[in-house]
C-alpha positions in Angstrom: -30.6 37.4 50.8 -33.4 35.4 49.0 -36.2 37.4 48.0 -39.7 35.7 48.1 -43.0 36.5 50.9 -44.6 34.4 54.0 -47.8 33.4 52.4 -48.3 32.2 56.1 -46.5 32.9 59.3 -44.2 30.3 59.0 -44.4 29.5 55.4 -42.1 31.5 53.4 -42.1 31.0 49.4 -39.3 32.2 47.0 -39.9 34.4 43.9 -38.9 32.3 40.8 -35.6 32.7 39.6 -35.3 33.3 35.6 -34.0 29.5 34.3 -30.7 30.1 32.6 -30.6 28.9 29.2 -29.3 25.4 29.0 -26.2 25.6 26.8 -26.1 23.8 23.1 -22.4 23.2 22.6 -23.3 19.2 22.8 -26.2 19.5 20.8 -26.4 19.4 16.3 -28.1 22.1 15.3 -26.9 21.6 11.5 -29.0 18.8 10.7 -30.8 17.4 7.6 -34.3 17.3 9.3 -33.5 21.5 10.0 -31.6 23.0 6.5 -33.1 23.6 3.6 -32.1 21.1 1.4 -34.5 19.2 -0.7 -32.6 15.9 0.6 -33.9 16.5 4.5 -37.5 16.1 3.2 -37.1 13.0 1.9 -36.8 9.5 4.1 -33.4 8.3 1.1 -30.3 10.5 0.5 -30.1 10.5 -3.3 -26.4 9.8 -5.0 -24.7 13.4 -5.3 -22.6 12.3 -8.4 -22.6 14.9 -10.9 -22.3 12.6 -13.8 -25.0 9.4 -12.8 -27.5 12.6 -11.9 -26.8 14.2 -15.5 -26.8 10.9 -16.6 -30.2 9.8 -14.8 -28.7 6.4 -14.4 -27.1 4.5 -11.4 -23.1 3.1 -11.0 -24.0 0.6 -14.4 -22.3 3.9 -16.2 -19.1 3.1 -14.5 -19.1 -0.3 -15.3 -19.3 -0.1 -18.4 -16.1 2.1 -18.5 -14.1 -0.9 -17.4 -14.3 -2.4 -21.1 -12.4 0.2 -22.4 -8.4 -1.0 -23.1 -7.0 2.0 -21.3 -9.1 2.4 -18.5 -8.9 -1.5 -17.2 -5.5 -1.4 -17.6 -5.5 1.5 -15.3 -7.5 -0.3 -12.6 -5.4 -3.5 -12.6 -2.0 -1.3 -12.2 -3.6 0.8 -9.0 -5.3 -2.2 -7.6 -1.9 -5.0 -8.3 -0.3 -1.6 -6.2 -2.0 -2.1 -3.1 -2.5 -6.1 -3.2 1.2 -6.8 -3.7 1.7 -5.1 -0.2 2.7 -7.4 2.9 0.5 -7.6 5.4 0.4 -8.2 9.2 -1.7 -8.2 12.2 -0.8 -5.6 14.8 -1.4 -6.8 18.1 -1.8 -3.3 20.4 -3.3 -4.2 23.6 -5.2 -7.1 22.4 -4.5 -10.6 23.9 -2.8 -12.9 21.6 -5.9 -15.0 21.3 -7.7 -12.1 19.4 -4.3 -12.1 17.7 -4.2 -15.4 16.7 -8.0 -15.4 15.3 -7.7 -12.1 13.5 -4.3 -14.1 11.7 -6.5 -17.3 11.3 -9.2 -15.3 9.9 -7.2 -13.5 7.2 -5.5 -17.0 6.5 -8.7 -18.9 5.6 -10.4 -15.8 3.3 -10.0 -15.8 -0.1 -7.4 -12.4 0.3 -7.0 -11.6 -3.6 -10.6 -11.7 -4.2 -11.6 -9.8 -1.2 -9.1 -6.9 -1.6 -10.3 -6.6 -5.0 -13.8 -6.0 -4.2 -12.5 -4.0 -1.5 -11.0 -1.6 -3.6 -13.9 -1.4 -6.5 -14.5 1.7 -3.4 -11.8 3.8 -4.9 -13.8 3.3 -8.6 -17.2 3.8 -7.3 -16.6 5.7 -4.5 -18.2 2.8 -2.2 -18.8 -0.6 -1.9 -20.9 -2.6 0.2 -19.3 -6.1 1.2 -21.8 -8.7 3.0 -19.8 -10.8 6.2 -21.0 -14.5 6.0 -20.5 -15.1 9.6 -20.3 -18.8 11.3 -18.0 -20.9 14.0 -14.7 -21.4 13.4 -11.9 -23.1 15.3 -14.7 -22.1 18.2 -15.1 -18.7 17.5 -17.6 -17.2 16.0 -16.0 -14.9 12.6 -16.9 -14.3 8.9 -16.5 -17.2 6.7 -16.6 -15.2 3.9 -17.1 -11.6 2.7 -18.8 -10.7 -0.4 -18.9 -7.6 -2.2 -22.1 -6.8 -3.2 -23.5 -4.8 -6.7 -23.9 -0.8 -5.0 -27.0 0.1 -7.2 -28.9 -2.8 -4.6 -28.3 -0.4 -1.5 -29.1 2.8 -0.7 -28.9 5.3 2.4 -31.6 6.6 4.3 -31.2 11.0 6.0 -29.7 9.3 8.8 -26.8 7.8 6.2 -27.8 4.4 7.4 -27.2 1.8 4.6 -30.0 0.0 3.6 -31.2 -2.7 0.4 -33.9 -2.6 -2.0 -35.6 -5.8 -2.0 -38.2 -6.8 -3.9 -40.5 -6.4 -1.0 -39.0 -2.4 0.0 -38.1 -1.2 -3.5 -38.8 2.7 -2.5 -37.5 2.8 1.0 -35.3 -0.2 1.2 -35.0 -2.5 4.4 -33.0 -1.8 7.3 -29.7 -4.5 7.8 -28.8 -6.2 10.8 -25.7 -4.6 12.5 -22.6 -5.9 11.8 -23.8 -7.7 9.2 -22.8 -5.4 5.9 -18.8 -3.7 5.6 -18.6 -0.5 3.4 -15.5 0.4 2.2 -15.8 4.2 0.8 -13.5 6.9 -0.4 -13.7 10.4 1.1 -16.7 9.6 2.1 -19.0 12.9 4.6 -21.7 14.0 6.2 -23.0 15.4 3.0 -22.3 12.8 0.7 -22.3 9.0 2.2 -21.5 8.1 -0.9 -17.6 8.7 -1.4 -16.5 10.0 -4.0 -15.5 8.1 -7.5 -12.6 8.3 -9.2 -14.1 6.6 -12.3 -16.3 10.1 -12.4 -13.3 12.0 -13.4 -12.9 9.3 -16.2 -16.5 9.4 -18.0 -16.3 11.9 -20.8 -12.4 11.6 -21.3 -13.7 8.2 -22.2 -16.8 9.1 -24.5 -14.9 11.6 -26.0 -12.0 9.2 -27.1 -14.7 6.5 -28.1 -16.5 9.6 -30.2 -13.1 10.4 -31.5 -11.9 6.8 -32.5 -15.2 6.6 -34.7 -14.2 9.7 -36.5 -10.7 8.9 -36.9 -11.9 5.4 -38.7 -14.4 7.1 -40.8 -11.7 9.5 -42.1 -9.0 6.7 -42.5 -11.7 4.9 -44.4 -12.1 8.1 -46.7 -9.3 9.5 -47.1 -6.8 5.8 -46.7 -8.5 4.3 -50.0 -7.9 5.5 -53.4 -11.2 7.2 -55.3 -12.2 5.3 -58.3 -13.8 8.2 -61.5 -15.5 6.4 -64.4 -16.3 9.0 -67.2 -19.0 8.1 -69.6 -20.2 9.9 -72.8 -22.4 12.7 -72.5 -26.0 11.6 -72.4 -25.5 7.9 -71.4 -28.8 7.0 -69.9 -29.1 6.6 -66.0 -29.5 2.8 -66.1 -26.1 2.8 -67.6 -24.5 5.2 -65.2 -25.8 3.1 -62.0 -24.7 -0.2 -63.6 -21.0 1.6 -63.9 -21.2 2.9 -60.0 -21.9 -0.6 -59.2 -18.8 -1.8 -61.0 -17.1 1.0 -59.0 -17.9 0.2 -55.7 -17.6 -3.9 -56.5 -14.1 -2.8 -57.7 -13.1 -1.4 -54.3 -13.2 -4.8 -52.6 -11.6 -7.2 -55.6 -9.9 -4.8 -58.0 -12.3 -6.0 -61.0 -14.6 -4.6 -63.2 -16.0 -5.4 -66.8 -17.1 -1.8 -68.4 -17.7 -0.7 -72.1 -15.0 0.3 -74.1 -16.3 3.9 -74.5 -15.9 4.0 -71.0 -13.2 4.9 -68.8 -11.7 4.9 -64.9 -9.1 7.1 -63.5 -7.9 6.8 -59.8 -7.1 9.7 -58.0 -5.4 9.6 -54.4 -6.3 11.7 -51.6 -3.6 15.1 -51.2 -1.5 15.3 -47.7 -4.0 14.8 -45.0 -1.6 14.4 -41.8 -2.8 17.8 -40.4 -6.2 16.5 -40.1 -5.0 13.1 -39.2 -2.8 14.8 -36.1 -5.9 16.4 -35.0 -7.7 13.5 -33.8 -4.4 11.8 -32.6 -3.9 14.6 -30.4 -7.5 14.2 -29.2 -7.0 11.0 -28.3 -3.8 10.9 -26.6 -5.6 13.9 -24.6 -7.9 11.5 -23.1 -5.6 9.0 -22.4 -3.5 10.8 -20.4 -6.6 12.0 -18.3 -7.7 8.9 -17.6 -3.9 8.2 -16.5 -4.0 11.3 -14.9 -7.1 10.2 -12.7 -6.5 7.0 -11.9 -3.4 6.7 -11.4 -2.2 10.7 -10.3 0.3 11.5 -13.3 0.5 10.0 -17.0 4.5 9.7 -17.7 4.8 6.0 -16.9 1.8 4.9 -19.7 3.4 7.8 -22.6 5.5 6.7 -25.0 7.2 10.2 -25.1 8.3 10.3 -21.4 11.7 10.1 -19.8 12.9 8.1 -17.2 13.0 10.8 -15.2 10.1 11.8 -15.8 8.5 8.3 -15.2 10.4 7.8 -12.0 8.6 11.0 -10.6 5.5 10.1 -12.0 5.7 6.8 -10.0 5.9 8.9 -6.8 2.8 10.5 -7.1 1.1 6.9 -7.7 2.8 5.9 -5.0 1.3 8.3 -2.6 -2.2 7.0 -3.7 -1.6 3.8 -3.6 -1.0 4.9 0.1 -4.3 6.4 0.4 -6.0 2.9 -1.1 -3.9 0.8 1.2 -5.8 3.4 4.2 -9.3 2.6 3.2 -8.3 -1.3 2.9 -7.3 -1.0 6.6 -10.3 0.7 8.0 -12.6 -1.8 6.1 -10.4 -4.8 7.4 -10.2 -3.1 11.3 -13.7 -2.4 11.1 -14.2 -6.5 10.9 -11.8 -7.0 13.5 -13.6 -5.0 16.0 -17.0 -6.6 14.9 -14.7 -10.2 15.8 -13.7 -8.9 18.7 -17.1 -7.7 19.9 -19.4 -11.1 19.5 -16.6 -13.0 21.0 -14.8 -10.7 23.9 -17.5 -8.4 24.2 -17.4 -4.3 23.1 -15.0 -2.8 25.4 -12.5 -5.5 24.7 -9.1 -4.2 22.9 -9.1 -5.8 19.2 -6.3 -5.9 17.2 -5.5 -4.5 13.7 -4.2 -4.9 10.5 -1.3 -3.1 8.4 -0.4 -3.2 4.8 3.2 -2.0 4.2 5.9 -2.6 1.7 9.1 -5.0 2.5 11.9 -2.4 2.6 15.2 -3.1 1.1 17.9 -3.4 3.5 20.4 -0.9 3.5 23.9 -3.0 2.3 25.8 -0.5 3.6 24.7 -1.0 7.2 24.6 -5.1 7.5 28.3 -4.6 6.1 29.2 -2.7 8.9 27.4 -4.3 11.8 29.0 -7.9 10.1 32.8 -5.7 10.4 31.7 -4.1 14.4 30.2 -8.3 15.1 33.6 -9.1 13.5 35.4 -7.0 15.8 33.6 -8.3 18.8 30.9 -5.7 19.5 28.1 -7.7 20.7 24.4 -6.3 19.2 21.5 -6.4 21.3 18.1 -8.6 19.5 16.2 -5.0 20.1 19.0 -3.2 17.7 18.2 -6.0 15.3 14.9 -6.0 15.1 14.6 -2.1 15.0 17.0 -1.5 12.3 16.3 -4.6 10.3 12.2 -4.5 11.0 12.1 -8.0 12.3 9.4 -9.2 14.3 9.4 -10.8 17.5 10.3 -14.3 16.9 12.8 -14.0 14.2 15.5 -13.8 16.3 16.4 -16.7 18.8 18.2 -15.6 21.9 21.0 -17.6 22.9 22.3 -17.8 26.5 25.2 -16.0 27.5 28.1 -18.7 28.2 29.3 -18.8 31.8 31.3 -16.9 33.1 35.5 -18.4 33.4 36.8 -19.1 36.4 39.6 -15.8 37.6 42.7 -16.5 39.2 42.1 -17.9 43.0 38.2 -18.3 42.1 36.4 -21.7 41.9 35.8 -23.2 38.1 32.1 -22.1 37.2 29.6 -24.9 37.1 29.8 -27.2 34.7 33.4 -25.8 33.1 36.3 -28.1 32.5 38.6 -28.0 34.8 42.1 -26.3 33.9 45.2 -27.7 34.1 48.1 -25.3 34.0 51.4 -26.7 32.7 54.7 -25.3 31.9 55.2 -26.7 28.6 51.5 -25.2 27.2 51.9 -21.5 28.4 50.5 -20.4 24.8 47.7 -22.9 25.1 45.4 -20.1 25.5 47.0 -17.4 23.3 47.6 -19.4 20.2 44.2 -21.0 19.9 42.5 -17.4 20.3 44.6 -15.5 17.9 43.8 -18.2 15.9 39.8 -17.6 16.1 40.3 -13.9 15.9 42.4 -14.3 12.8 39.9 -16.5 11.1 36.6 -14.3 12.3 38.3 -11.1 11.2 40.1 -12.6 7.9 38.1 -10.3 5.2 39.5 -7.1 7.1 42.4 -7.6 9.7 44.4 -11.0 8.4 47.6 -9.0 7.7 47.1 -7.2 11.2 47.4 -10.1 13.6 51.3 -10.2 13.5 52.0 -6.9 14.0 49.2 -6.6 16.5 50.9 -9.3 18.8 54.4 -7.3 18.3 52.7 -4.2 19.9 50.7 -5.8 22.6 53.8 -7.7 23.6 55.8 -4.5 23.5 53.3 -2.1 25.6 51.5 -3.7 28.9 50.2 -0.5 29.9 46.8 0.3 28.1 46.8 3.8 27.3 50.6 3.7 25.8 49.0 0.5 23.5 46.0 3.0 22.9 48.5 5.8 21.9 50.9 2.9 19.8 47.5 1.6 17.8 47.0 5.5 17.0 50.1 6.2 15.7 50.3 3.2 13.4 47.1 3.2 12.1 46.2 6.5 11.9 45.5 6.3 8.3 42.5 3.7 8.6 39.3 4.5 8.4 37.4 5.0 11.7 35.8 1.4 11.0 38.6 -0.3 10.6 40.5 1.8 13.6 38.2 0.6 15.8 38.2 -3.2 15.0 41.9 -3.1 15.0 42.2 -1.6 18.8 39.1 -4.1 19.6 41.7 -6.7 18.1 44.4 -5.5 20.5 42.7 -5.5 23.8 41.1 -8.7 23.4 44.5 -10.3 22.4 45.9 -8.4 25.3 43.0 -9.8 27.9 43.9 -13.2 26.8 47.7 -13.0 27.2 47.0 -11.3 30.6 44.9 -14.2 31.5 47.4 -16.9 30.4 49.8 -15.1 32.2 47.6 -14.5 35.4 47.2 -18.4 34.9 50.5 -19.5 34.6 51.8 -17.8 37.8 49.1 -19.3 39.8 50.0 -22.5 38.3 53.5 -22.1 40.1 51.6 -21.6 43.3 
């Protein structure tokens, strides 16, 4: 009953019920503009990087890591990884015009250079990439995509990208949609930024480059011989200096003019390979963290390792090659669905791309389906294009001939007509053992002979099933089954000749 009074006698006004709390399931309530952090209070989200905020600078550090030997070598090895993968467009429930333009869009970039900009992401842990968009072939698609230098952009608390021009240098100035691709690595809600691999490559580097220096210094003191002049006691400075000089113009030509109270002795350096060791270790330390981090293990780049060892090692690059090959397809999808959008409109499906490796195919299989085709198994164009990874198109269907004409049934349309004669009875047998001999000669030449001896000795089928067991029970299941394929299709054909014989004697 609902509670409430007549304020009147006949208006009647219910008591307020308490409002239920609305419930906050779909709402944020971990936000930047709420928490604590120093980054909600500000309008930019600064670069989380351990190493550029020790450092105080922006992603110019990195860069200059690139000129080292060992670490460029790394990046061209994980980068030639991923850009020596096939490609293809994946269709989905796009149309095939979409199809077609995302194929005739890939075909007219510059791929090499774009993929290579596209995966300076994995080094710097983002990369901004500018679409250059204009009509072509009548649709409107990127003519070209840039990648752009990352210290220019920036992100704003909503981790919205945006540039510092000349004319926003503090806040930066909001892009048009669609109009920038980022391609990032492990990038989140906390840090926009992705994460850099090239980070866990900074000090292994300086400390190499610090090493290197001292291992010169002490090759340069310790590699050369030391020159001693003596001197009587109480030669005068002047004299003394005028003798180092001699010393250290000796060092470079091996000549020197000094008095004949005078005298030079050369004394080598003792067995310094300990302390030598010591800084080759140190180096070889940072090379194979470098390896380590750019390319997940270091056995394929040391001289020391095995080829077991390098084999496994190639695994683990393998699997992030995998993971670079990911980002490369959510940065080319992304374009693809910004295609699709101006020219379809939002909601229509857009295709996608895939990077994958061209697998081998397996020997061992085409060599039996060749035997089974041989035998007369007849494979479908779906088996072929799912075990061989063909695409549709690769395969052209032929018809299926027409049917021959049975006993007491009209010739099929367009068939010869046949004329049955007592003198060519083997007309038909001879010609097809013929065939099957030649089609089968790698496997069953040698068979055909005695194959005709047991289908001319058994006309019931299962008793030639049991004979073909019996003497070739030895074979191979294979090669069973292409023999008793053999038999009944020698024994059709004798069966029809026969069949067409009698009806030739009316």
């Amino acid at each position: 009953m609902t509670k409430g009074i007549y304020v009147t006698p006949t208006e009647f006004v219910s008591f307020a019920e308490p409002k239920r709390r609305a419930s906050t399931l779909g709402e944020e309530i971990a936000t930047r503009a709420r928490s604590m952090d120093v980054a909600g209070f500000s309008f930019l989200l600064p670069n989380p990087d351990p190493i550029l905020k020790r450092q105080g600078k922006d992603m110019r550090v990195y860069r200059d890591l690139r000129s080292d030997a060992h670490v460029g070598g790394c990046i061209r090895r994980r980068k030639a990884s991923v850009k020596k993968l096939e490609r293809r467009v994946v269709a989905g429930k796009a149309g095939a015009r979409a199809v077609r333009r995302a194929e005739d869009l890939f075909t007219a970039l510059d791929m090499d250079r774009v993929m290579n900009e596209v995966l300076d992401g994995v080094l710097y842990g983002w990369q901004p990439l500018e679409l250059m968009w204009g009509h072509r072939a009548g649709a409107l698609q990127p003519l070209d995509v840039v990648g752009k230098p990352g210290e220019w952009f920036t992100f704003d608390n909503q981790a919205q990208l945006r540039f510092r021009s000349r004319e926003q240098p503090l806040h930066g100035e909001e892009l048009e949609p669609r109009k920038f691709l980022l391609a990032r690595q492990e990038a989140s809600y906390a840090n926009p930024y992705g994460f850099a691999d090239l980070s866990m490559c900074f000090w292994p580097t300086v400390f190499k480059r610090g090493g290197l220096k001292f291992w010169v210094t002490f090759t340069e003191k310790y590699g050369t011989p030391w020159l001693v002049g003596k001197q009587p006691r109480g030669t005068p400075g002047p004299e003394i200096d005028a003798l180092l000089d001699k010393l250290e113009a000796m060092i470079q030509d091996a000549v020197a003019a000094i008095p004949d109270d005078s005298s030079i002795d050369i004394l080598e350096a003792g067995d310094k390979g300990a302390s030598a060791e010591l800084y080759k270790e140190l180096l070889m330390f940072c090379r194979s963290e470098v390896s380590i981090a750019l390319l997940g293990q270091n056995q394929s780049t040391e001289a020391s390792s095995t080829h077991a060892s390098a084999t496994a090692g190639l695994e683990v690059a393998e699997a992030i090659r995998d993971g670079d090959a990911r980002m490369v397809e959510a940065t080319f999808n992304q374009m693809l669905r910004w295609v699709t959008d101006l020219n379809e409109g939002e909601n229509a499906p857009a295709p996608t791309v895939e990077l994958y490796e061209q697998e081998q195919v397996n020997t061992e299989q085409a060599e039996r389906d060749s035997k089974l085709k041989s035998a007369g198994v007849t494979f479908t164009p779906r088996y072929w294009m799912r075990t061989y990874k063909l695409e549709k198109g690769d395969i052209v269907e032929q018809a299926e001939p027409a049917p021959a004409a049975g006993p007491g049934l009209p010739p099929a349309p367009g068939a010869p007509a046949v004329e049955f004669a007592e003198p060519e009875a083997a007309a038909i047998t001879r010609p097809a053992a013929s065939l099957l001999g030649a089609a089968a000669a790698p496997v069953v030449m040698d068979w055909v002979r005695d194959l005709r001896a047991l289908v001319n000795a058994h006309e019931d089928p299962q008793a030639l099933q049991e004979a073909l067991f019996a003497e070739y029970s030895e074979l191979p299941t294979e090669e069973l089954t292409e023999v008793m394929a053999l038999a009944f299709e020698l024994a059709h054909l004798q069966g029809r000749d026969r069949a067409a014989l009698e009806g030739g004697r009316g």
